[in-house]
N, C-alpha and C positions, 0 to 999 in steps of 0.2 A: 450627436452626429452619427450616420452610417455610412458603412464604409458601402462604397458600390462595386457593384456584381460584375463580375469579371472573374480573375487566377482561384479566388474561394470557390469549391462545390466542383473544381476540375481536379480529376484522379493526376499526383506528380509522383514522379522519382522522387527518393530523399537526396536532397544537394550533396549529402558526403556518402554517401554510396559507395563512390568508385574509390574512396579512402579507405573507407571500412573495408573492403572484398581485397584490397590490395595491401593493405596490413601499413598504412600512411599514417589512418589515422592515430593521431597521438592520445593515451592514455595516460594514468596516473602515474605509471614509475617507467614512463618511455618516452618523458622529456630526455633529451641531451642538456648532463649538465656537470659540469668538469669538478673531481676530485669527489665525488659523491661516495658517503658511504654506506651500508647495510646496519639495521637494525630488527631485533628478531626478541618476540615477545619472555618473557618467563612466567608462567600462568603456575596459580594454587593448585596445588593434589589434592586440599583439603577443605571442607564447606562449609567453616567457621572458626574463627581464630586470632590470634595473635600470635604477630608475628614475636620470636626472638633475639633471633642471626640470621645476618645475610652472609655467606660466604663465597666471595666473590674471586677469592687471591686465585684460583685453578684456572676459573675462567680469561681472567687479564690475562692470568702466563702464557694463555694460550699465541700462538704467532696470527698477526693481523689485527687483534683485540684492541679497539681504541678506546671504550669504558663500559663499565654497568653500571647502569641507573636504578637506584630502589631509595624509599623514602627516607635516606639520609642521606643519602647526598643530591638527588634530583632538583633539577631547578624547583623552584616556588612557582604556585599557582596560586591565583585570587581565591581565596575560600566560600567567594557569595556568588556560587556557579551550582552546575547542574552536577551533583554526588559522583554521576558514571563517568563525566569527563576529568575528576578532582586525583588524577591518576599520580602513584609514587609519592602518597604525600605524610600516608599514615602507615603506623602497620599496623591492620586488622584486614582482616580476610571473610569477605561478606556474601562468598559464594565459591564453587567451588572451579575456576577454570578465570578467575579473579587475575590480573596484571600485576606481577609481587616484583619484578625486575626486568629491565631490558637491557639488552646487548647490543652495543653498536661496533663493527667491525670495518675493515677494507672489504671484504667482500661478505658475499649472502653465505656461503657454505662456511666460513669463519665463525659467523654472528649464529649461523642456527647450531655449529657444535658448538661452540660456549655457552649456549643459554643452556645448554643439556647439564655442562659441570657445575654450574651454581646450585649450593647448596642453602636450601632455605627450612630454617627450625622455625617449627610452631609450637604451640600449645593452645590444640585443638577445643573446643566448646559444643556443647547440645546446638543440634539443629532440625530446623522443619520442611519439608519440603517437597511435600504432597498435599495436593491440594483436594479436600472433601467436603460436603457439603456439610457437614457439622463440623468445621474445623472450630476451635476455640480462638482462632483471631479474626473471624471474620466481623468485618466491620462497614458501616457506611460511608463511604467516601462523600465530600463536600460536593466534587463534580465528577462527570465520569470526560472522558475524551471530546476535545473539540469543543470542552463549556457546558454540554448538555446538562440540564437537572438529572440528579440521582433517581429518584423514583417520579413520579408521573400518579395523579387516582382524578378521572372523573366518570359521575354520578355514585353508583353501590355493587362495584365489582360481586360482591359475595352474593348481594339477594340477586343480582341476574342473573348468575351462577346458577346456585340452589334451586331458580324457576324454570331453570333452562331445561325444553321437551329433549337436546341433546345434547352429551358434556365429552369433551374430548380433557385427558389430565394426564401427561406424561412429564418423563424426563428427557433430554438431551443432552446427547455429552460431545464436545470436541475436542480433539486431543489437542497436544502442541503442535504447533506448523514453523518450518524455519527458513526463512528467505534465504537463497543463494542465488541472488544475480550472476551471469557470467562473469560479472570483473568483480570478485571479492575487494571487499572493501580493501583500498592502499594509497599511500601519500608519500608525496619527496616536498620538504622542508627546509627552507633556503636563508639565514640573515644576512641582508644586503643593507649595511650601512644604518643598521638598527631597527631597518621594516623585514618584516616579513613576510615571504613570497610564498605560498604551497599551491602545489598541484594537489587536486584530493579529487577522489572518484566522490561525489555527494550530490545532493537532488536541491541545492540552492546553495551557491559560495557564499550569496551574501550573509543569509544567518552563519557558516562556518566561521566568515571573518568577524563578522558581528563576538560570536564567542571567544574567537581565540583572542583578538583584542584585549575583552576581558579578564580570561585565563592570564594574559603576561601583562594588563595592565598597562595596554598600548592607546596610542588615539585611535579612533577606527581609523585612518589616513593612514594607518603605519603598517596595517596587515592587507595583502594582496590573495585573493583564492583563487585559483583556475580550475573552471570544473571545462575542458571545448568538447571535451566527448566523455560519456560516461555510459559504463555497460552493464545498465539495468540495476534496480534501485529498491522497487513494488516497497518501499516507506520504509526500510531501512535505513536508507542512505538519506531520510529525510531530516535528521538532526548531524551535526557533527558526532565522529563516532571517534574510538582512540588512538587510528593510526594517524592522522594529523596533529595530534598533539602530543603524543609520542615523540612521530617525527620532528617536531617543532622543538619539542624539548632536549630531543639527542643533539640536534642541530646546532644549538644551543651552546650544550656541554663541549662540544667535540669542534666545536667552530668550521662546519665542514656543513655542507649540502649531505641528508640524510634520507634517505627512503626506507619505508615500512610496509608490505603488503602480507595484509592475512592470507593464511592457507583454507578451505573449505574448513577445516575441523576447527579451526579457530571460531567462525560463523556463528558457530552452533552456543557458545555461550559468548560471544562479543559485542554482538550488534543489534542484538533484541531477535523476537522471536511472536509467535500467534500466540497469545495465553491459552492455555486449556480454558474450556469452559462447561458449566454445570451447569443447564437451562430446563426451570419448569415453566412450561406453556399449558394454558388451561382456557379453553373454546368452550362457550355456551351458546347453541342456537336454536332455533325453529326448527319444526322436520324440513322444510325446505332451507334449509343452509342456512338462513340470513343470522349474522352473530346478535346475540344481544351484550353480551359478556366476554370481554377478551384478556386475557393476564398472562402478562412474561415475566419471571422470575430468573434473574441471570447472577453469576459465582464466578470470579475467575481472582486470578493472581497476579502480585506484582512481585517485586522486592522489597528488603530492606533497606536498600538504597534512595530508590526513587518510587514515587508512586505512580501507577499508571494503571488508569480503569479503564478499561475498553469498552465500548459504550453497546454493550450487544442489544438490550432489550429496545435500543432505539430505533431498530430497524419497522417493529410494530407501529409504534406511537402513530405515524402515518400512513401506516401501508393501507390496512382497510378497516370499513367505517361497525361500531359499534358503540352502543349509548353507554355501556357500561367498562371501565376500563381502568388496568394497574399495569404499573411496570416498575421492576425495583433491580437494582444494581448491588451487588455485594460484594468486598474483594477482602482476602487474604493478602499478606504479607510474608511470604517463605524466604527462606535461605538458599534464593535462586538466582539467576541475571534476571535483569529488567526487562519484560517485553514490551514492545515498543510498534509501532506502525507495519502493518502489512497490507497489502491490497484491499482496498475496503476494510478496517476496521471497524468492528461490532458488525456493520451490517453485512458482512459474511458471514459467520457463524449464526450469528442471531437469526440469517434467513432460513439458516438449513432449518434452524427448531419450526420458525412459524410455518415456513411451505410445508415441510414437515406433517405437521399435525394439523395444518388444513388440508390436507392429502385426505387423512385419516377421518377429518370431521365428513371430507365428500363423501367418501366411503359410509362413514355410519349414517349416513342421511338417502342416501343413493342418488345423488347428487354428483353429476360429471364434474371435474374436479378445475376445469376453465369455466364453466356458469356458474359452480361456485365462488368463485373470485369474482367473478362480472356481477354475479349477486349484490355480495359485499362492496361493490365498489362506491369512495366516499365522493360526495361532493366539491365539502369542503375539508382543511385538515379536522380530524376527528378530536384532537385535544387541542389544538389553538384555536380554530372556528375560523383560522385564516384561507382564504380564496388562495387555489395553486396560481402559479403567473403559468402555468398548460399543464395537462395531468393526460396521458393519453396510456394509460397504463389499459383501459380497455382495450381499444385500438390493438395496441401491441397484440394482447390474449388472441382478439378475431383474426389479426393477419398471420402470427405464428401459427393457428389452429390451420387459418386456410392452406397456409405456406407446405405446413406438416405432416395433411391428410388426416386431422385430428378426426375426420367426420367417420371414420371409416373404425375407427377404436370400439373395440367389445370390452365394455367395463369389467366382466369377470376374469377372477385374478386366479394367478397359475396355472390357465388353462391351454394355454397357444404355445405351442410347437414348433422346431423347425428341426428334424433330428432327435437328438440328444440337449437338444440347449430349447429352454423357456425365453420367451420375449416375450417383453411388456414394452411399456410407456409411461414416461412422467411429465407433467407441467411444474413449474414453479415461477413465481412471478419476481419484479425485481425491480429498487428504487436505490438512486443515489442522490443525494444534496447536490445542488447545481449552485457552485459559490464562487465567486471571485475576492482574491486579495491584492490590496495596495501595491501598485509599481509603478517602476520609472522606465521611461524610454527617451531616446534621443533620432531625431531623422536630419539629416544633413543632402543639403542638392549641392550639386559640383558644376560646375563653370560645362562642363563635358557632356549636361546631360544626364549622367549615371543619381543611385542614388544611396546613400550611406544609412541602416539602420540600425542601432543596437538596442538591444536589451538583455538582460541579466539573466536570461531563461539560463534552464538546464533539460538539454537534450540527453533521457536516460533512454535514449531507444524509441522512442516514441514516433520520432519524427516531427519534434516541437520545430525546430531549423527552419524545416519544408515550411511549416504548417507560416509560423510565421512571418517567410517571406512571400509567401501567397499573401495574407495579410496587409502586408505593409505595398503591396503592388498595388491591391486594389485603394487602397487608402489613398497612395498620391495620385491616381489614376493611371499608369502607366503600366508601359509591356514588364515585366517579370524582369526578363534578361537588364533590366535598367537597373535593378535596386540588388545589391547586397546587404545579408544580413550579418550582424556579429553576434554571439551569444557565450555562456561560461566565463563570467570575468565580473569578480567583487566590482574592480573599477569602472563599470561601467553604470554603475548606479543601485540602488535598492531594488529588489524585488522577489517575489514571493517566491515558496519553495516549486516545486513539480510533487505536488502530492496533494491529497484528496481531492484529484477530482480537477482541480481548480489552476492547474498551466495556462492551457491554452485563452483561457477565460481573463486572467488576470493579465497577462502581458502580452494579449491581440488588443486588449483595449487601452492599456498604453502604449501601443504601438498606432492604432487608430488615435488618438489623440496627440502624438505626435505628428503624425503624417499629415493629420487635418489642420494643425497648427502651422508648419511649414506650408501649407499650401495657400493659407491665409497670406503667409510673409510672401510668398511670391509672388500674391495677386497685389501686391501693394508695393513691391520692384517695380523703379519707372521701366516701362519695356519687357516687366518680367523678367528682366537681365538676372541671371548670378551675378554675386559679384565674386572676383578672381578666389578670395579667399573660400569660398562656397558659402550657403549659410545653412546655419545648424538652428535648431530648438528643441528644447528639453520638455517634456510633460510626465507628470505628476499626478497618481490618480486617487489619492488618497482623498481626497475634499469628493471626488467624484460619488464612490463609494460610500460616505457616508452622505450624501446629498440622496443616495437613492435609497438610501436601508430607513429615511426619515418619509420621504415620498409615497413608497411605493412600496405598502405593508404583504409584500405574497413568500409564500410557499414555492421556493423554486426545489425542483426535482426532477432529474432523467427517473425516464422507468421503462422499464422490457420486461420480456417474456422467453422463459428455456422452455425449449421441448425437447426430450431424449428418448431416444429408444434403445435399449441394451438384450443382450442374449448372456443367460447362467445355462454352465452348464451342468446337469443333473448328476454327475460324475467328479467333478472334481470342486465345481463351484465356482469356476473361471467366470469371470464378469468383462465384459466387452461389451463398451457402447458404438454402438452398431451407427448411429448418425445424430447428429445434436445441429441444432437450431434456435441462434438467440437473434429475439426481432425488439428495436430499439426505441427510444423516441428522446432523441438529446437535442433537441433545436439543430441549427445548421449545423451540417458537416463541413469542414472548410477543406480537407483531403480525401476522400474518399478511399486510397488507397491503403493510405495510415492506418485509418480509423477503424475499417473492417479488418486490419493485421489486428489492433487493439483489441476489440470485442473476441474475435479469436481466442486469441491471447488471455485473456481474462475469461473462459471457457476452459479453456485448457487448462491451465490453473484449476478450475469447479472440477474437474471431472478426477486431475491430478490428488485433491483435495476427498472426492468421494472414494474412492477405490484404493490410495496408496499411500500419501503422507500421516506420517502418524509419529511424533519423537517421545521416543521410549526413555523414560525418565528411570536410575536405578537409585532408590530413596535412599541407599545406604550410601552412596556419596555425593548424591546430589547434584548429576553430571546426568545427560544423552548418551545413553548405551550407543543410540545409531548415530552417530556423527560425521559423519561423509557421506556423500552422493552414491557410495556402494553396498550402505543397509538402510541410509533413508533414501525411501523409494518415491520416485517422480513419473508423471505420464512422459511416456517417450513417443517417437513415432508410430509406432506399432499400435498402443492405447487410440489411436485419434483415426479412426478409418472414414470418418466422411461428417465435417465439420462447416455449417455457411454460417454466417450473419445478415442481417438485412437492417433497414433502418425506416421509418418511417416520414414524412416530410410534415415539418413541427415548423411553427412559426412563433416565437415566444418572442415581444416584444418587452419583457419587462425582466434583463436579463443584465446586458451589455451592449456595446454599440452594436456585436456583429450575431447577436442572438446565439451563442453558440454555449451546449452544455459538455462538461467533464463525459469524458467516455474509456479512462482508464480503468476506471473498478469497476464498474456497473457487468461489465462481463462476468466477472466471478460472484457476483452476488444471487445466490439461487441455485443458481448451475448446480451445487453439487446435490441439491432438496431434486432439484431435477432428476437428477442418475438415481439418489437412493428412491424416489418414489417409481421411476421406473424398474427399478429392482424389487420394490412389491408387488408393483402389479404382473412380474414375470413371473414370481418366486408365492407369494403371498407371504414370505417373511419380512417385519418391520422393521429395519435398524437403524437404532433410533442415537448407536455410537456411533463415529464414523474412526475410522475405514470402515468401508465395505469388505471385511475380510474373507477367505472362505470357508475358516469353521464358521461365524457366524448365518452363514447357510445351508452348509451340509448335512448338518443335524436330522431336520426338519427333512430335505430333500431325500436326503436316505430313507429316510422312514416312510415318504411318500414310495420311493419307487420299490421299496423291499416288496 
């Protein structure tokens, strides 16, 4: 079924708007909810360990003090769960900023001075926690993120290499990156009559409640999540994290309504984080560009805890076409936190290395560095042989080029002026997975007219709300102003997180599948009457999803194109991108408004990522030197002086009912291969780590203008 044209593809206001600006909307620990008390973390000094003694007596004596929880006395947890949530159960210390005890007080200024007087002995252990490319635990993971296979080889990587008239062979490196949504992860934690209620800032309640179930060994009918507004997420907030369980567990002990909300520096080891990555990429082509030989080589790290591969070298496998081709995944295991999901994982970093060093290959070819990609552009996928369901990644390259004035670009590098500051230009090109997961939705018509929709979404800023009840307008056929939607709420059925990509995709099509079902029950009302009580229908799109993954064997992927122009200056080495342009192709847009905030958004992030973010790791304790928003450094207003998006008109029928592809990552994917290539062609220096810092510029430029 498709849904008909109408509320989709017209630019809206977000429906809670006027909550957000007016400070209404309700968050994590700004329910009203009586007798509530504070709880405040006690994190490891030390980055390997067991524990001793917990000394707790200073702390309780304190006034307000209602308990501390550490692994002897803390409630029980299920043992067959995920390592990072298995919190206060043991005592060993598996990194260094580690959860050793919590303090639950009458109030937050109570609970954060007592966690300061606990005294916690260890007896500290050897640790590792830097990660290199010869490290001795580097090992093959079984899968990397999302299921992907670990390495990838078709045809004879090496001899098309070795034939190859030209060989492009570097490293890539990328530091740590660490998510800080504006609403730091927090939860308030409720036992009502043996269920449990939490408010949690997270990017899907239903897997939250799904775990905590678990965790306490409830039915799932017995635990409630409420995610209605949540303040930005980019895949950290995309598993349950440990103020919800914390707070569940204080909750608990203390039989009182409990709240727990991180501080930014907590962030920095709690909730995951971008792995460092170590990327060899190796280009073999014809003097006219076309690749015959392509090889990514990717390194990155997890924990001891939990394993997590980030799937970098994936971002290749389809981007462009070559007969000859390897890709291998390698992880280390340090005495670090687990990282965990950020905005496009793998194919963020992974893109900086490929754009990267096809920069480089156009360069050694003399070959523009947009023909070049349009050169290589594949047919079909280049390692499955499977047909995309649209690929318009060329498209994108000609209309950003036109959009950008690419025609007017003088390939030689360091040569253009304006002042004291060199300006260049970069391209980089750009692919995301276009996936839907399994949901549930329910549409309900009222005696009145009006019309009732829920689903399970989580609105992390996106404007999933909006998007949705455009959606479901067009679905029943009716004006907007008819239908409300409900959203943030376990109990409103299954459905999939707001991450990779895949919200709007997964729960407009069971929202579509509701609303088309309901419309069926009313063509079959004698009279089309309601009746008094309204009628409801539930759909379910699991059978759907896999009905089509058996049908219809494609390759779904969004793909765009960065352009950036930036100015260094010859003096200090100041880098300012002067105006950036990402051109899209995600099947329908259903908000227009949203969507280009999104793409934005996810630029900004790229540029954020090329020029500032960088988390400075000190090996001797195993901790982020820069841990707050005042020495890790982020694009602010000033960085961003002239920023569009554009989007292409795509018509992918082999998607979902409303043809619409993920458009939350794809922004940052490339974006920053964009800035640092425009930063070669200003400068002629290649940096091939990022940040873009400004000793790695100065050097060089000095020496130019002495």
């Amino acid at each position: 079924m498709t849904a008909p044209a109408g509320a989709v593809g017209t630019p809206r206001v977000r429906l809670e708007g006027r909550e957000k600006v007016t400070g209404t909307a309700r968050y994590a620990v700004e329910y009203p909810v009586d007798r509530v008390a504070y709880a405040w973390p006690v994190q490891s000094t030390v980055v390997r360990a067991q524990i001793n003694r917990v000394d707790a007596d200073t702390a309780l004596a304190t006034a307000g003090v209602l308990s501390v929880l550490w692994y002897d006395n803390a409630p029980r947890l299920h043992d067959e769960t995920d390592p990072d949530l298995f919190l206060l159960q043991r005592p060993e210390v598996r990194f260094r900023g580690q959860v050793v005890a919590l303090v639950v007080a009458e109030t937050l200024e109570a609970a954060r001075e007592a966690a300061g007087l606990v005294r916690v002995d260890y007896d500290t252990l050897p640790h590792s926690t830097v990660l290199t490319e010869r490290h001795p635990g580097l090992y093959k993971p079984e899968k990397v993120n999302a299921g992907y296979p670990t390495d990838t080889a078709i045809g004879d990587f090496d001899a098309g290499f070795e034939a190859a008239e030209v060989r492009v062979d570097h490293v890539y490196r990328t530091p740590a990156y660490h998510n800080n949504p504006m609403e730091p992860h927090a939860a308030t934690a409720h036992w009502l009559d043996g269920r449990l209620l939490a408010y949690d800032s997270n990017q899907g309640s239903s897997r939250v409640a799904q775990a905590l179930a678990k965790l306490f060994s409830l039915s799932p009918g017995a635990v409630r999540v409420i995610a209605e507004h949540v303040g930005g997420g980019f895949g950290s907030k995309g598993n349950p994290r440990c103020p919800v369980v914390l707070a569940a567990m204080a909750a608990r002990q203390v039989d009182r309504p409990v709240r727990l909300a991180l501080t930014r520096q907590h962030l920095f080891s709690l909730v995951g984080y971008r792995t460092p990555t170590i990327q060899r990429v190796r280009l073999g082509a014809d003097a006219d560009g076309r690749l015959a030989a392509f090889a990514h080589d990717a390194i990155s790290q997890s924990s001891t805890m939990t394993e997590f591969a980030e799937q970098t070298a994936t971002y290749g496998r389809g981007m462009y076409a070559a007969p000859h081709r390897r890709t291998t995944h390698r992880l280390a295991r340090l005495d670090v936190p687990t990282p965990f999901w950020m905005r496009a994982p793998g194919e963020c970093p992974g893109s900086f290395a490929l754009e990267s060093a096809l920069d480089e290959l156009a360069i050694a070819c003399g070959v523009d560095p947009v023909e070049l990609r349009i050169r290589n552009e594949a047919t079909t996928d280049p390692e499955e042989g499977r047909p995309y369901s649209t690929r318009n990644l060329v498209a994108c390259l000609r209309e950003g080029a036109r959009r950008f004035g690419w025609s007017e670009r003088d390939p030689a590098v360091g040569l253009h002026r304006q002042g004291r500051w060199l300006v260049g230009t970069g391209v980089a090109g750009a692919s995301y997975p276009a996936r839907a997961g399994a949901s549930t939705a329910t549409a309900q018509a009222n005696p009145d007219g009006s019309y009732d929709v829920a689903v399970n979404a989580t609105d992390i800023g996106t404007g999933a709300r909006t998007a949705l009840w455009q959606i479901a307008a067009d679905a029943l056929g009716v004006a907007p102003d008819r239908v409300r939607i409900r959203i943030g709420d376990s109990d409103l059925g299954m459905a999939y997180v707001a991450g990779g990509s895949m919200g709007t995709s997964s729960w407009g099509w069971a929202v579509v599948k509701a609303c088309g079902q309901l419309r069926d029950r009313l063509r079959a009302q004698p009279d089309g009457r309601v009746p008094d009580g309204g009628l409801r229908v539930r759909a379910d799109t699991t059978d759907d999803l896999a009905a089509q993954a058996e049908r219809a064997p494609y390759n779904r992927y969004a793909f765009g194109a960065h352009f950036a122009e930036v100015r260094v200056n010859v003096d200090s080495g100041e880098v300012r991108v002067g105006r950036m342009l990402g051109v899209y192709a995600v099947g329908r847009v259903v908000n227009p408004t949203t969507a280009r905030a999104q793409f934005i958004g996810g630029m900004t992030m790229g540029i954020s990522m090329a020029l500032h973010e960088e988390g400075l790791l000190d090996s001797r304790f195993g901790d982020w030197v820069n841990h707050d928003l005042a020495t890790y450094h982020i694009a602010a207003n000033a960085d961003i002086e002239s920023i569009d998006a554009h989007w292409i008109d795509e018509d992918d029928p082999h998607l979902n009912p409303l043809g619409v592809k993920g458009i939350g990552e794809i922004g940052i994917v490339g974006s920053a291969a964009a800035v640092a290539n425009a930063v070669h062609h200003a400068t002629g220096v290649r940096v091939r780590e990022l940040p873009v810092r400004l000793e790695k510029l100065l050097v060089e430029l000095s020496a130019r203008e002495a």
